[in-house]
MARDO-70415 format. One record per residue: residue in three letters; x, y, z of N, C-alpha, C in turn. Coordinates in steps of 0.001 Angstrom, whole numbers, padded with zeros to 6 digits, always signed. Atoms other than C-alpha are relative to their C-alpha. Last residue first. Layout:
N
alaXYZXYZXYZ ...
This chain:
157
unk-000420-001293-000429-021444-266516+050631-000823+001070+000205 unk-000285+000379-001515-023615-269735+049808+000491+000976+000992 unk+001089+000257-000537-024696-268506+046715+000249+000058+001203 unk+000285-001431-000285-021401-267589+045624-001181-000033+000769 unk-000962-000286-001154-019996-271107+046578-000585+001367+000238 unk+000372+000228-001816-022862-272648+044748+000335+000478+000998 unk+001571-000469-000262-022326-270769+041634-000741-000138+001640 unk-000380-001339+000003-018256-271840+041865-001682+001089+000081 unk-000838-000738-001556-019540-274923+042155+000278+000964+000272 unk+001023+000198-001205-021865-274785+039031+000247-000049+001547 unk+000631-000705-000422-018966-273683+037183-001145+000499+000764 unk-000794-000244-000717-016614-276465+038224-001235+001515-000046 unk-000044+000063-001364-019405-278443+037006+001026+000544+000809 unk+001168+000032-000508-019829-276961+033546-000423-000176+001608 unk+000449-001875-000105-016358-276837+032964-001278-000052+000478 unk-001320-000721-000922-016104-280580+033423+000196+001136+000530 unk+000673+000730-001113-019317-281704+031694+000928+000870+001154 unk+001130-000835-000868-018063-279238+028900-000459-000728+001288 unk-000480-001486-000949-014722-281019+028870-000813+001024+000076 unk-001172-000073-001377-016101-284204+028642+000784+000994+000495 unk+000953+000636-000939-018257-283990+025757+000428+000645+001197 unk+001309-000948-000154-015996-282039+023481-000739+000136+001084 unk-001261-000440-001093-013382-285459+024338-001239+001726-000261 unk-001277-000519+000959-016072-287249+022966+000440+000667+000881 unk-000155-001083+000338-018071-289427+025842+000999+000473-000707 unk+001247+000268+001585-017460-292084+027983-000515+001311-000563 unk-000848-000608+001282-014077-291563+030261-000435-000277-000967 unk-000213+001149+000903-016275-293852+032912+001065+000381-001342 unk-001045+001195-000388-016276-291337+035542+000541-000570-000573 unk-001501-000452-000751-016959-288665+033721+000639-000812+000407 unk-001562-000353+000803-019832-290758+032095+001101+000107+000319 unk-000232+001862-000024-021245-291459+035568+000674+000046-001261 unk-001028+000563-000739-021180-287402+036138+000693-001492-000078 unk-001220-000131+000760-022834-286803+032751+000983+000130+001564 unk-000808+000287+001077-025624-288759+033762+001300+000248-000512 unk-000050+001149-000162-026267-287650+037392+000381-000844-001483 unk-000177+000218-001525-026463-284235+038355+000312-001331-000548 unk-001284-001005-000882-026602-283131+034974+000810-000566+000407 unk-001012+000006+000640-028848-285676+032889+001371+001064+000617 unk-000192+001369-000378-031363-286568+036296+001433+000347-001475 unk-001219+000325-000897-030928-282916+036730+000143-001551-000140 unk-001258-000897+000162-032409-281478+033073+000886-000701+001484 unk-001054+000757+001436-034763-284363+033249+000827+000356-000542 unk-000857+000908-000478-035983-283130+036892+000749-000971-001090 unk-001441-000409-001101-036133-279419+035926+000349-001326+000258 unk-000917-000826+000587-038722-280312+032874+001205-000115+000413 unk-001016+001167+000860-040511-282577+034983+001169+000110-000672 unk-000452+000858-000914-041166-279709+037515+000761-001370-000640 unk-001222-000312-000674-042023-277707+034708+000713-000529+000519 unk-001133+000403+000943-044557-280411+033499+001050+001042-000007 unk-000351+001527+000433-046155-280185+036853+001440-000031-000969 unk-000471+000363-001019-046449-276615+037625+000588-001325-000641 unk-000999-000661+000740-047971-275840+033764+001092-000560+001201 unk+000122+000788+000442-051025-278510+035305+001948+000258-000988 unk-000806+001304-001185-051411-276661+038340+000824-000730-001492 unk-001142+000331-001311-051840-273897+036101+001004-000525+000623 unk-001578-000219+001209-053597-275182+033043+001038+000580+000955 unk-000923-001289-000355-056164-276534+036018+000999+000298-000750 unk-000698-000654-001282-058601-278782+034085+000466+001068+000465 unk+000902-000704-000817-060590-278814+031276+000818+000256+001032 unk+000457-001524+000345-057839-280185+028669-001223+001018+001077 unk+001799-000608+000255-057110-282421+031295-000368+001214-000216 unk+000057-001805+000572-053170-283607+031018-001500+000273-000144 unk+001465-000293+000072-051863-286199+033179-000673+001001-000369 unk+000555-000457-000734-048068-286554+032735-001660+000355-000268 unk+001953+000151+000798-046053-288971+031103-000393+000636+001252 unk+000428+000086-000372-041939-288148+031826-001506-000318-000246 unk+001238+000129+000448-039056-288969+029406-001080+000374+001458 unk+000542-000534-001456-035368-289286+029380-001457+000396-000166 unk+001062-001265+000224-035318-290698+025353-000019+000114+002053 unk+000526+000422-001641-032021-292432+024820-000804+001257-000035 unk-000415-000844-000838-031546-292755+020999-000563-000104+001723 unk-001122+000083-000947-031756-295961+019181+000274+001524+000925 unk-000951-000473+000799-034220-294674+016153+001241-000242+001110 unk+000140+000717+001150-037286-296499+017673+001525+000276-000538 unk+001386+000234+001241-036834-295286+020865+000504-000450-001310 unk-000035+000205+001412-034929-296330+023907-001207+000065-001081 unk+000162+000967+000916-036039-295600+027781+000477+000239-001716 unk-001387-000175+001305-034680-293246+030568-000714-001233-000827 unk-000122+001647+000597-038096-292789+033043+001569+000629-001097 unk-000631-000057+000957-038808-289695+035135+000485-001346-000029 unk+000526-000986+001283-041194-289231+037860+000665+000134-001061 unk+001300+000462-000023-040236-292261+040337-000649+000939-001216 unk+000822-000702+000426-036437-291986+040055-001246+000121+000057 unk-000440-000534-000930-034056-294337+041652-001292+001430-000297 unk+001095+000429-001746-035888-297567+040460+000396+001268+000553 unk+001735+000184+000333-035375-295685+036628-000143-000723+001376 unk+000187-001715-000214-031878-295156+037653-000970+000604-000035 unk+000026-000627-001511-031112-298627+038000-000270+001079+000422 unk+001054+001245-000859-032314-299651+034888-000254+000596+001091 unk+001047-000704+000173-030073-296550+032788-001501-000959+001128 unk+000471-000901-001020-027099-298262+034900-001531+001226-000244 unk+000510+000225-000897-027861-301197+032927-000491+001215+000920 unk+001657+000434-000493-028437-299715+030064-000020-000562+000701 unk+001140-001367-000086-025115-297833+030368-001407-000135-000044 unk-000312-000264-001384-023057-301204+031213-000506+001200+000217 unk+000872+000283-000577-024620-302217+027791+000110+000676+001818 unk+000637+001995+000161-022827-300167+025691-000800-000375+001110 unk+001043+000626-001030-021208-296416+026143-000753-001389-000864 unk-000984+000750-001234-017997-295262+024030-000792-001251+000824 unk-001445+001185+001015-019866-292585+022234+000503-000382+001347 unk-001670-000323-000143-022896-291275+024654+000976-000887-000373 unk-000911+000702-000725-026162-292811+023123+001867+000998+000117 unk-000670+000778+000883-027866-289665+020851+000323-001421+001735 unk-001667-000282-000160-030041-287791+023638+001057-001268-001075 unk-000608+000623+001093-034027-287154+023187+001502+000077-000167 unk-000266-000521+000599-035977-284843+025769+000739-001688-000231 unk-000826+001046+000198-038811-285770+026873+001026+000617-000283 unk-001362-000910+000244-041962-284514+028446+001325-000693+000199 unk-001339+000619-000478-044708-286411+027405+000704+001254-000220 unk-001274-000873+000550-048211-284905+027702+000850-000509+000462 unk-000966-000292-000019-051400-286892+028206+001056+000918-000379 unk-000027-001686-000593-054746-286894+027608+000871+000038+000996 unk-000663+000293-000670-054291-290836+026378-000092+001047+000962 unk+000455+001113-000586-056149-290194+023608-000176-000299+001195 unk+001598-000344-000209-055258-286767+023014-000249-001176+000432 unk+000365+000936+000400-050996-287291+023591-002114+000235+000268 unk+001408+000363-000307-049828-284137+023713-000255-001259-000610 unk+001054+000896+000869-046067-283911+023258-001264-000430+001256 unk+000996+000386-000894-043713-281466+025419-000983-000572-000976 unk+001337-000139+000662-040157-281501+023815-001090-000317+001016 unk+000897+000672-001138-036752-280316+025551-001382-000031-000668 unk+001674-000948+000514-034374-279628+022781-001147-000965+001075 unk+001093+000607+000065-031168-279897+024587-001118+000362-000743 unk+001210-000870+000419-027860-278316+024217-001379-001112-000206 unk-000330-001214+001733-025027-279764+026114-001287-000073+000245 unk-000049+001161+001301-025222-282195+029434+000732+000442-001020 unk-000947+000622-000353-024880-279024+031754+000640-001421-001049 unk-000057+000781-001540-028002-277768+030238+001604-000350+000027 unk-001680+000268-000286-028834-275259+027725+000229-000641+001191 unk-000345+000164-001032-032469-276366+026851+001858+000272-000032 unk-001834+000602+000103-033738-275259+023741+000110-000193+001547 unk-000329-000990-000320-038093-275528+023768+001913-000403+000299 unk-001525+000244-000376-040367-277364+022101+000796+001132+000804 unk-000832-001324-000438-044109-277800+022557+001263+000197+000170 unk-000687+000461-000843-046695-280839+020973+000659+002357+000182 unk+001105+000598-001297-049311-281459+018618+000726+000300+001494 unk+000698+000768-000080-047668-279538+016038-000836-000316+001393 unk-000897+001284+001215-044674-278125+017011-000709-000309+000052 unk+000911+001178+000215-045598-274731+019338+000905-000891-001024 unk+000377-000204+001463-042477-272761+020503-000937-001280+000077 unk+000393+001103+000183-040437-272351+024075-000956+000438-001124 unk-000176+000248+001494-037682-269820+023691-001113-001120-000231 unk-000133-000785+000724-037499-269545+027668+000033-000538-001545 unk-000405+000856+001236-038995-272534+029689+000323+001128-000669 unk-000857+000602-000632-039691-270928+033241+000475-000750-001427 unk-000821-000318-000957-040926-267712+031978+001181-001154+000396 unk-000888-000552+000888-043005-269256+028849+001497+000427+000807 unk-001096+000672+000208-044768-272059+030627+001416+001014-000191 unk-000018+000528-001473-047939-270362+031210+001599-000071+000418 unk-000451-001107-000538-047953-268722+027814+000267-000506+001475 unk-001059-000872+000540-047058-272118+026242+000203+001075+000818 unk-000928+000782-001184-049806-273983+029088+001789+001014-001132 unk+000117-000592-001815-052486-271601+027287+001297-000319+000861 unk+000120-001300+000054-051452-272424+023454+000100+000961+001713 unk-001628+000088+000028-051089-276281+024272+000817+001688-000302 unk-000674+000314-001238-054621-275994+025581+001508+000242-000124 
């Protein structure tokens, strides 16, 4: 299965690679560099799609709150803590090896794109605000969104 949904996958996930039970793939996002993982869970016949982010230096509790609030704002993507303190963005999706590998490639795309914007669109703006983050940090977030405007504007033209 994790063979089928790879070639499926491959277009909208570039560089993506088996790992075991699971599927990685780099994400260049607005954030920085992601490794976006897809883990099979057999039991469960599941697949998490996650990706895994140190805590932004600076940040404390006033970031797990707003991680709370962001989880009621969300319905398909979760922000929770794992074992090793990092912030895992995360989705669980319904995976039936018989099923549609298709519909099923649809999906965890879709998760894909919304754990790349819930950290875009919305994490490393609330940083910005907050002047959380290495100074590195903060001036890709920065660049990053002047260049995504400048994308929009062409678009738009």
């Amino acid at each position: 299965m994790l063979d089928a949904l790879r070639q499926r996958l491959a277009e909208r996930l570039p560089g993506l690679t088996r790992s075991g039970m699971g599927l990685r793939s780099a994400l260049d996002a607005r954030y920085g560099m992601l490794v976006l993982r897809l883990d099979w869970d057999a039991e469960a016949e599941s697949i998490r799609v996650a990706a895994h982010i140190p805590p932004p230096a600076g940040s404390g509790t006033e970031l797990l709150v707003w991680c709370l609030a962001t989880n009621a704002q969300y319905w398909d993507v979760k922000i929770g803590l794992d074992d090793e303190g990092l912030l895992v963005v995360h989705a669980d999706v319904d995976a039936d090896p018989e099923g549609d590998l298709s519909a099923l490639a649809e999906r965890l795309s879709d998760r894909a794109e919304t754990i790349r914007e819930l950290l875009d669109d919305d994490l490393a703006p609330y940083l910005l605000d907050r002047g959380l983050g290495t100074p590195a940090q903060r001036a890709r977030w920065v660049d990053r969104a002047e260049t995504d405007d400048d994308d929009d504007d062409e678009a738009d033209g």
